[in-house]
Structures are given as structure tokens and as C-alpha cells.
C-alpha positions as CSV (number, residue, x, y, z in Angstrom):
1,X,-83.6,9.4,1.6
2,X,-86.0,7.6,-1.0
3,X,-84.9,3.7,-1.0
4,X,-85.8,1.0,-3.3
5,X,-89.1,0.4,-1.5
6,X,-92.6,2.4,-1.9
7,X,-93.0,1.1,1.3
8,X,-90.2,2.3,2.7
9,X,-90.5,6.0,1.7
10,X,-94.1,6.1,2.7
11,X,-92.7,5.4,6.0
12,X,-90.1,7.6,6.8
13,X,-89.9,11.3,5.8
14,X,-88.0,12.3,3.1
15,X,-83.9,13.1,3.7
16,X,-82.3,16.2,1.7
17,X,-79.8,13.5,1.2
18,X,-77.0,16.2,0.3
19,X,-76.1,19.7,-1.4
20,X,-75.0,19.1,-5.2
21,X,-73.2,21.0,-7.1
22,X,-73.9,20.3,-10.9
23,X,-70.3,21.5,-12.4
24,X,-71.6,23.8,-15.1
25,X,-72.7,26.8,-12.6
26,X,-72.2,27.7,-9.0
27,X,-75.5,27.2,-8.1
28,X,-75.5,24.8,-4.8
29,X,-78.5,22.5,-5.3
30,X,-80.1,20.5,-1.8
31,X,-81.0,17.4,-3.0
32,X,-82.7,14.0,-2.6
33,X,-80.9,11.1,-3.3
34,X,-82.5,7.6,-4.1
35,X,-80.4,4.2,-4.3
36,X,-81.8,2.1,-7.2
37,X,-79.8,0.4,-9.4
38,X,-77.7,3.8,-9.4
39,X,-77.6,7.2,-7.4
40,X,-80.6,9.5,-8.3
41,X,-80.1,12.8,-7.6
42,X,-83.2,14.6,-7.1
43,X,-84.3,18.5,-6.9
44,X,-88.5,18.9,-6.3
45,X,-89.1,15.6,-7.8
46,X,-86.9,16.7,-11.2
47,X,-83.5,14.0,-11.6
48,X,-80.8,16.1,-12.1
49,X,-78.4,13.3,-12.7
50,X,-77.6,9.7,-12.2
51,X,-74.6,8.2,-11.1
52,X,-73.9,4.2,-11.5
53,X,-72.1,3.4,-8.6
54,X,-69.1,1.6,-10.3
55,X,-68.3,5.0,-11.9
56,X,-68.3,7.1,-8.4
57,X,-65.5,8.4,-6.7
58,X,-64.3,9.7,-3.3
59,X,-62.7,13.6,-3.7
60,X,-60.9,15.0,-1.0
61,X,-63.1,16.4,1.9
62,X,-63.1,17.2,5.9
63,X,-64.0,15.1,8.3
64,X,-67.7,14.4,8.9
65,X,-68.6,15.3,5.2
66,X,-68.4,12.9,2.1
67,X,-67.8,14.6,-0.8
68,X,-68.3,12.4,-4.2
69,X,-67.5,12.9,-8.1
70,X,-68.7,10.7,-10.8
71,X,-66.8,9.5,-14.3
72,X,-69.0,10.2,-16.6
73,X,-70.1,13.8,-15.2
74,X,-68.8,17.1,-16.0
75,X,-65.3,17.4,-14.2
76,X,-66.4,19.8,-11.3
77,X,-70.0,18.1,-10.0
78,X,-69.3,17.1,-6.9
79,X,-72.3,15.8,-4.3
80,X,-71.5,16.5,-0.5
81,X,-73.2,14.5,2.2
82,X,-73.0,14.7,6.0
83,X,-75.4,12.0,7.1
84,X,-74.0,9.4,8.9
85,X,-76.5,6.6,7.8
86,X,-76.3,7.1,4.0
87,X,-72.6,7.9,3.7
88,X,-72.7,4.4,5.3
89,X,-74.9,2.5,2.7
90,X,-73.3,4.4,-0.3
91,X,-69.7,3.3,0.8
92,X,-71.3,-0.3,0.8
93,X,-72.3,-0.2,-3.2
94,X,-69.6,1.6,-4.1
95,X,-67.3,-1.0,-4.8
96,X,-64.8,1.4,-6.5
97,X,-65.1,5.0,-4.3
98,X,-61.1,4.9,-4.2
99,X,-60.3,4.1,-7.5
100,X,-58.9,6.5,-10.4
101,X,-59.6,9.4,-7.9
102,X,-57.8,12.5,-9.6
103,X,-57.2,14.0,-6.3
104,X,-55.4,11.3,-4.7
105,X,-52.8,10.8,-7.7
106,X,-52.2,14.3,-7.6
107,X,-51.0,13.8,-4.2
108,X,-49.7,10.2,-4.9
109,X,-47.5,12.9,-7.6
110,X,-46.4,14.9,-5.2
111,X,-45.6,12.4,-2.8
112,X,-43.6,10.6,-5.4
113,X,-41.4,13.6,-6.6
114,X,-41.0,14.2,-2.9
115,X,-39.6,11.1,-2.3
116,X,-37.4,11.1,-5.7
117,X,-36.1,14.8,-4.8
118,X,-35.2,13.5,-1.4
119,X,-33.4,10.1,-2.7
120,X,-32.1,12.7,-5.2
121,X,-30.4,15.0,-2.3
122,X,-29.0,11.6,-0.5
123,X,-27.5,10.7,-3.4
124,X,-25.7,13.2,-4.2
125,X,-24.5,14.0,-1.1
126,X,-23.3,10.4,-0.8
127,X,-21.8,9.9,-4.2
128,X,-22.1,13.2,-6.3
129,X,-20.2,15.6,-3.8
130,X,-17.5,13.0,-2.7
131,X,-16.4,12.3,-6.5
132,X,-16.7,16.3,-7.5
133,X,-14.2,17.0,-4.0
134,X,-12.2,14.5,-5.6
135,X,-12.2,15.8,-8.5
136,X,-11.7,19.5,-8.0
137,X,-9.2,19.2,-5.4
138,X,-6.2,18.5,-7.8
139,X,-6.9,21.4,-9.3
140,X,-7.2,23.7,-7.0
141,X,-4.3,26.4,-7.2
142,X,-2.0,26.2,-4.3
143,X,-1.8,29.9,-4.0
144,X,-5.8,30.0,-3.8
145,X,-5.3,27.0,-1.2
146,X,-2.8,28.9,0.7
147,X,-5.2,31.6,1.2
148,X,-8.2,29.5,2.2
149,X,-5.5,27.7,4.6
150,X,-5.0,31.9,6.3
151,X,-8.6,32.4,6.4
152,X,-8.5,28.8,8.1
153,X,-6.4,29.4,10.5
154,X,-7.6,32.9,11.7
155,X,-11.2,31.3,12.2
156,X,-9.9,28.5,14.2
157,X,-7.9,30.9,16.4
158,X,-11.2,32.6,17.3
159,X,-13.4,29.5,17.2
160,X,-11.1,27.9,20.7
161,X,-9.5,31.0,21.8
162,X,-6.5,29.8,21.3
163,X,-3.3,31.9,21.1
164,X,-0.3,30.2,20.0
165,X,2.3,29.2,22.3
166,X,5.5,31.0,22.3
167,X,7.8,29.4,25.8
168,X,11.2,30.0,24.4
169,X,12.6,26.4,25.3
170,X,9.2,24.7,24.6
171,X,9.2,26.5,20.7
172,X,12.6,24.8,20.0
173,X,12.0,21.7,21.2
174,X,8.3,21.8,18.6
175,X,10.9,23.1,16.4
176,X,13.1,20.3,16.4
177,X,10.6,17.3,16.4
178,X,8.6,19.1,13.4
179,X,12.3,19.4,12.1
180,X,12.7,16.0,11.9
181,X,9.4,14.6,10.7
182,X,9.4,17.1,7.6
183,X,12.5,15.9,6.6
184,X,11.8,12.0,7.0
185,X,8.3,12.7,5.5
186,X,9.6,14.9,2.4
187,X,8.4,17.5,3.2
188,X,9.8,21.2,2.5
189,X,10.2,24.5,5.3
190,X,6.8,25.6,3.5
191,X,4.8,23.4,5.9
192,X,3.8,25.4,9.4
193,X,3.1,24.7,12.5
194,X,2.0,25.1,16.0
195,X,0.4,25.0,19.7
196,X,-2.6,26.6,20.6
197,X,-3.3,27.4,24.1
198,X,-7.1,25.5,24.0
199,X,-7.9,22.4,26.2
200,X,-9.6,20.5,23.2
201,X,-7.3,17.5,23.0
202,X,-6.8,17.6,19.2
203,X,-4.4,17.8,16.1
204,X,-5.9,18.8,12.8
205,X,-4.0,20.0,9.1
206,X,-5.4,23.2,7.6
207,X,-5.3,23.5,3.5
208,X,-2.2,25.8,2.9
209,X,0.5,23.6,4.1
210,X,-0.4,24.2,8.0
211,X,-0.6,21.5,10.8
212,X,-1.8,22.5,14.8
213,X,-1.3,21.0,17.5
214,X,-3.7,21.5,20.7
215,X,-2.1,21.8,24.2
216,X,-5.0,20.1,25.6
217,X,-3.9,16.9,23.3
218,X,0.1,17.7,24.7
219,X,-0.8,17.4,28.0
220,X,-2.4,13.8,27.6
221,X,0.9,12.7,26.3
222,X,3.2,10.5,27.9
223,X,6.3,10.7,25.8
224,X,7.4,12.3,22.3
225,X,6.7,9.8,19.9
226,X,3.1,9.9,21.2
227,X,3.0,13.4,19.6
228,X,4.8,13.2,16.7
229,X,3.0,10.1,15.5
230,X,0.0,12.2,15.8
231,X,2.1,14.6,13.5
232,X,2.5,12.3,11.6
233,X,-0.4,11.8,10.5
234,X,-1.3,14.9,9.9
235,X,1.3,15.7,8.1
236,X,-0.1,12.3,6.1
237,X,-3.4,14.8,5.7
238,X,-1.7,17.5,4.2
239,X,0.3,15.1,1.6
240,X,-3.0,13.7,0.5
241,X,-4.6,17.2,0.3
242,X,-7.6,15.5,2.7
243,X,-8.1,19.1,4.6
244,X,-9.2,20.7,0.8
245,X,-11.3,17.5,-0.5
246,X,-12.7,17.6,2.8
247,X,-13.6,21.3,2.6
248,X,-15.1,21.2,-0.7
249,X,-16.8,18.1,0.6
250,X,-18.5,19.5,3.2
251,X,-18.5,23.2,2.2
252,X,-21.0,22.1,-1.0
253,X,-22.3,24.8,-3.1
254,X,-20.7,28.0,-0.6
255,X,-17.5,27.1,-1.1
256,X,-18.0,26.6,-5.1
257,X,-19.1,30.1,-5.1
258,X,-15.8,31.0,-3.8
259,X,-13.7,28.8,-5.4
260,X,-15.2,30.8,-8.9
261,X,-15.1,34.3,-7.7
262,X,-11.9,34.1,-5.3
263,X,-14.1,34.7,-2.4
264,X,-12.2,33.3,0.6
265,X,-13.2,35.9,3.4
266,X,-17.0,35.9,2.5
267,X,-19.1,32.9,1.5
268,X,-16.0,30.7,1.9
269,X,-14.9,32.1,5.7
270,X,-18.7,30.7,6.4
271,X,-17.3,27.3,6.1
272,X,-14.8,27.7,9.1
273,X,-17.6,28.8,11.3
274,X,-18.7,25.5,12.1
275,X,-16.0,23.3,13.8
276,X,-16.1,20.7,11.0
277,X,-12.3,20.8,9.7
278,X,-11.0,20.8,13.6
279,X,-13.3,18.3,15.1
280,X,-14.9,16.3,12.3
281,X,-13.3,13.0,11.1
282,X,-12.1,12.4,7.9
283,X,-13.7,9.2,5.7
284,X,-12.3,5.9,6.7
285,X,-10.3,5.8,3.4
286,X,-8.8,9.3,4.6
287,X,-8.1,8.2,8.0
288,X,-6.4,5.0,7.0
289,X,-4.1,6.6,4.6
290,X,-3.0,8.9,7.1
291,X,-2.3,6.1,9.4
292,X,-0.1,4.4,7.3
293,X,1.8,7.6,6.3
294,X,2.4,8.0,10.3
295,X,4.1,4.5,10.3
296,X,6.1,4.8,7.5
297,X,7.1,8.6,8.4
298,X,8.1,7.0,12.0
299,X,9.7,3.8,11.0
300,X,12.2,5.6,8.8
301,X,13.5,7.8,12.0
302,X,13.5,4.5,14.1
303,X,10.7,4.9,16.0
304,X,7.5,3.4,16.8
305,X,4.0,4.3,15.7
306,X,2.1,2.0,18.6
307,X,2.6,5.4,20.9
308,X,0.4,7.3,18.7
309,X,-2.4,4.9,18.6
310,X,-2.3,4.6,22.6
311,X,-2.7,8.2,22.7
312,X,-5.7,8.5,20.8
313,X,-6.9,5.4,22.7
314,X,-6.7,7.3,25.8
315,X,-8.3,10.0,24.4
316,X,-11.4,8.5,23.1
317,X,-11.3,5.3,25.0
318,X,-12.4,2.2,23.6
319,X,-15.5,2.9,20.5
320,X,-16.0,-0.7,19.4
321,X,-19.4,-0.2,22.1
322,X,-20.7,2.8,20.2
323,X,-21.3,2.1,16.8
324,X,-20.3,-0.7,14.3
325,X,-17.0,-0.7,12.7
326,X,-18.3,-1.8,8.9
327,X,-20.8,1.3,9.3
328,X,-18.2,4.0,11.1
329,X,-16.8,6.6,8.9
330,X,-13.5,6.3,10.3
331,X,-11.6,3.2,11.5
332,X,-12.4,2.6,15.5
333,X,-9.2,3.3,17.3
334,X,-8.9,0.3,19.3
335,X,-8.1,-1.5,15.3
336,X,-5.9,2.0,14.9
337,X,-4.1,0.9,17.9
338,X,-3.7,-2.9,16.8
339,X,-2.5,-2.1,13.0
340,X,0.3,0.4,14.6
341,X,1.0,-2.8,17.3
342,X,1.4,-5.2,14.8
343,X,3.4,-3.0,12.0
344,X,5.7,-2.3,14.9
345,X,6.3,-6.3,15.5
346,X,7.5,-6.3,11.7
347,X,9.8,-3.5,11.8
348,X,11.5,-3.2,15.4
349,X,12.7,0.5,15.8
350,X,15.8,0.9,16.7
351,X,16.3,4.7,16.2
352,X,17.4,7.4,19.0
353,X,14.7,9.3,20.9
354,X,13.5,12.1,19.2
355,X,13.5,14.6,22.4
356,X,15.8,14.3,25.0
357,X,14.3,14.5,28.7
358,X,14.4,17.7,29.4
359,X,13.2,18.7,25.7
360,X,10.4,16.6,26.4
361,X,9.4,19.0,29.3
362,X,9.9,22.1,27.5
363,X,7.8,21.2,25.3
364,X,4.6,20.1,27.8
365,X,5.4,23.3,29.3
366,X,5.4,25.4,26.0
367,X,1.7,26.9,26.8
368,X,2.9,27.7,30.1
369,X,4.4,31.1,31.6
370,X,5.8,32.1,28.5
371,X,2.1,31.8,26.6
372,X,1.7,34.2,24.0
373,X,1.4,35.5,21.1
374,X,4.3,35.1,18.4
């Protein structure tokens, strides 16, 4: 390296300094450098260039190896140096190496458009898919929805092995308390329904008109109106279409495809290969519509909707310790529980019980001996 003093160059040898490339051929030039007033860049005593050190710029480069361009020359020079000692000293008077670097706002670009593609995908997942499943649902035809509901139903069948339940007793007693919530809901003899033999304790509406119920959810219950408050509400789901906006919702792009072509057994049976419509929640808006549906639907046959919520409590126990409730998508069921308590207070049911004793055993024993296939 040649430094500012005579005396210091006749005292050390001289340094190669670094290899430089000029940016008008290929030709890779080893060079000496001198730090004057600027950076002289030096090839058998000819200057090749000189670089003010306000106008030089770090360019991308590996570790170990300081690669510089300048403003003011041609857009491809670049000067690469490895030792340790000048890199040092040059980084010192270059009060600007990281400034204006065309490199780094190409990545700082692609960094940004990252981010904005990203932000992009969260918001419309949060806001743009929401309003277009609430938009399309209403017009989805209900013989198009009665097919996705088949398809539906066939892939939940599969999904938890579960065969409907077919005990002779059992059936009319499931008969008989679907009987009478249809009728107190409004609800027409299109709407079916069901046990599966699967342990999952659950209840879930299908699009189509179809509600299940799980024998795994039947044999945590205590009494009748436990179960058909959970009926209820799904019946409350199917009123409100929720199953449909929830499948367009979450089915996205896949299910659009369908929806335009008629495809229900190919791109749109993909949907109801994941569990989402069986053991997914609906929003919080969803859920608490269906709730009041339930009390309403049980308060006009005279009974309460408090059983329901104690069900579900003793199913998922208390959730107020696993996540906050303004932040939840769906209402924690302990406040389920305490809405249905205190509507009860305000309307006292007075009504007959919906299952007599012995219908109330048939039907915890429908998924037994007599399991099978209707």
C-alpha cells in the first residue's frame, strides 16, 4: 500500500492493495492503491482511476473480501480487497460506503414487495375472503348446495368411520326429538339427520339441509334437552347457511373452481378431506347466532337451553385459561353457559319433557346392538 508519506512507502514494501476490474473489459487488473486526498488506483506506476472517497460504495461481496464501486465510474468497475489492514483504514474515510448502494435497494425492493405481498395475503384472508363467503353464499343454488351437502356427508362418513346408527327404538326416539325441534324451529321434512357410530364427542350441520349427531357427544349427555339444545343449534347453522359461508371461507380458490364448473366430487371433495367443517369452529358472530337460535328454538317447546351449555362445558371444560376471550374466534363456553343461565332466569320453562325415560335410553343405546347401516 503507498500512504501519504514518502517516508512511509520507503519503509514498507509495496501492497497489490487489490484486483480491479475497470467496467469497460473483463480484464482483472492487480493493483496498488494509495490513500491521498482520494483512492489511487495504480497498475506499474500508471493511475488507472481515482476514486474520492465521499463518492464510494460498498457492493455486495463474501465474507473476508471487500468489494467497492464508485459514482462517478463506469457502472461495472468494481475494486475487491482482501487485506485486513486497508479494508480497515478505507472503511475509516469512507464516510458514505453504505449510502445510495444500488445493490442494497434492490434487495431493500425485494424485501419491501415481500412484505407488501405478505400483508397483501393476510389481508385478504382476513377481510377479502370473509366478505366474498358472504357474499356468494346467498347465491349459491340450493340444488348445487344439496350436492356439495352429499359429497359432504360421504367424506365425513369415511373421515371417522362412522356408520350411521340404525337400533330400532333408539331411531324413533332421534326421530321424535328432531320431530319436534324442526317444527318449533320452522323448519320443513327436507332437513336430515343422524348418529354416527364415532367416539368424537361432536355435532356439526353439513350444507344441503343435513345435521349429525356423534354418539361419542350422546354418551356424555345427561338428559334430552342436553342434546337437543345442541340440535338446536345446529339446526341455528343450517338457518344461517354458516356450513356454506364457512366452506367457501375456508375452501378459497378450490372451491371457486368448483362452484364455476359444477365440480363437487373433484377439486371441491378436496375440501372435506381435512376435518375443518366437523371440527373447526365457526366465527364468533356464527357461534353466537347459533346460540341464540338454540334458546329461542327451546324456549318455545318449554324447555331450557342451560342443559346445552353444561354439556359443552363438560366437554371442553373450562377455556377462559387458554386463550383470551376478546381475541378467541368463538365465544368461550363458560360465557356460552352463563348467557343460556341467565336467558333461562327470564323465561322459566314450563314445557313437558321432550323424551320420556325410557325414550331417553333408547336413544343412548341407538349405536348399540342394533348398529348399522340404514
Amino acid at each position: 500500500m503507498e500512504s501519504d508519506s514518502n517516508e512511509t512507502s520507503s519503509a514498507a514494501p509495496p501492497n497489490p492493495g487489490g484486483v480491479f476490474f475497470d467496467g469497460r473489459s473483463n480484464r482483472r487488473r492487480i493493483v496498488a492503491l494509495k490513500l491521498s486526498d482520494a483512492l489511487e488506483i495504480r497498475e506499474g506506476g500508471e493511475q488507472l482511476a481515482r476514486w474520492a472517497f465521499h463518492d464510494i460504495r460498498r457492493a455486495d461481496s463474501p465474507s473476508g473480501l471487500l468489494r467497492l464501486s464508485c459514482l462517478t465510474a463506469p457502472s461495472l468497475a468494481r475494486l475487491e480487497i482482501r487485506d485486513a489492514a486497508l479494508i480497515a483504514e478505507l472503511i475509516a474515510r469512507c464516510d458514505t460506503l453504505e449510502a445510495d448502494l444500488p445493490n442494497r435497494k434492490g434487495v431493500a425492493a425485494i424485501v419491501g414487495w415481500s412484505v407488501a405481498a405478505a400483508v397483501s395475503i393476510v389481508l385478504v384472508v382476513l377481510f377479502g375472503v370473509p366478505l366474498a363467503a358472504e357474499r356468494l353464499t346467498p347465491l349459491v343454488p340450493d340444488s348445487f348446495e344439496r350436492r356439495i351437502g352429499d359429497v359432504a356427508e360421504a367424506q365425513v362418513k369415511v373421515l371417522f368411520d362412522g356408520e350411521p346408527c340404525s337400533n330400532a327404538a333408539g331411531q324413533a326416539a332421534f326421530a321424535k326429538l328432531v320431530g319436534k325441534l324442526r317444527e318449533s324451529a320452522g323448519f320443513d321434512n327436507s332437513v336430515q339427520s343422524g348418529v354416527l357410530a364415532t367416539p368424537v364427542p361432536n355435532a356439526f350441520a353439513l350444507p344441503g339441509g343435513k345435521v349429525f349427531l356423534f354418539d361419542g357427544l350422546l354418551e356424555k349427555a345427561e338428559n334430552p334437552d342436553e342434546i337437543a339444545g345442541v340440535l338446536a343449534h345446529e339446526l341455528g347453522h343450517l338457518r344461517h347457511r354458516d356450513s356454506m359461508r364457512e366452506l367457501i371461507h375456508n375452501g378459497g380458490t378450490s372451491f371457486l373452481i368448483g362452484l364455476l364448473f359444477g365440480d363437487v366430487t373433484g377439486s371441491g371433495a378436496l375440501i372435506f378431506a381435512s376435518r375443518s367443517l366437523v371440527t373447526s369452529s365457526y366465527s364468533r358472530d356464527a357461534e353466537t347466532k347459533a346460540d341464540t337460535f338454540a334458546i329461542e328454538t327451546m324456549h318455545k317447546l318449554g324447555r331450557p337451553a342451560k342443559p346445552m351449555g353444561e354439556l359443552m362445558f363438560r366437554v371442553t371444560g373450562k377455556e377462559g385459561g387458554k386463550g383470551f376471550s376478546l381475541i378467541s374466534s368463538h365465544p368461550l363456553t363458560e360465557d356460552r353457559l352463563a348467557r343460556m343461565d341467565k336467558a333461562d332466569a327470564g323465561n322459566k320453562p314450563n314445557g313437558q319433557p321432550l323424551l320420556s325415560s325410557a325414550e331417553w335410553q333408547a336413544l343412548k343405546g341407538i349405536c348399540g346392538s342394533g348398529k348399522g347401516k340404514v
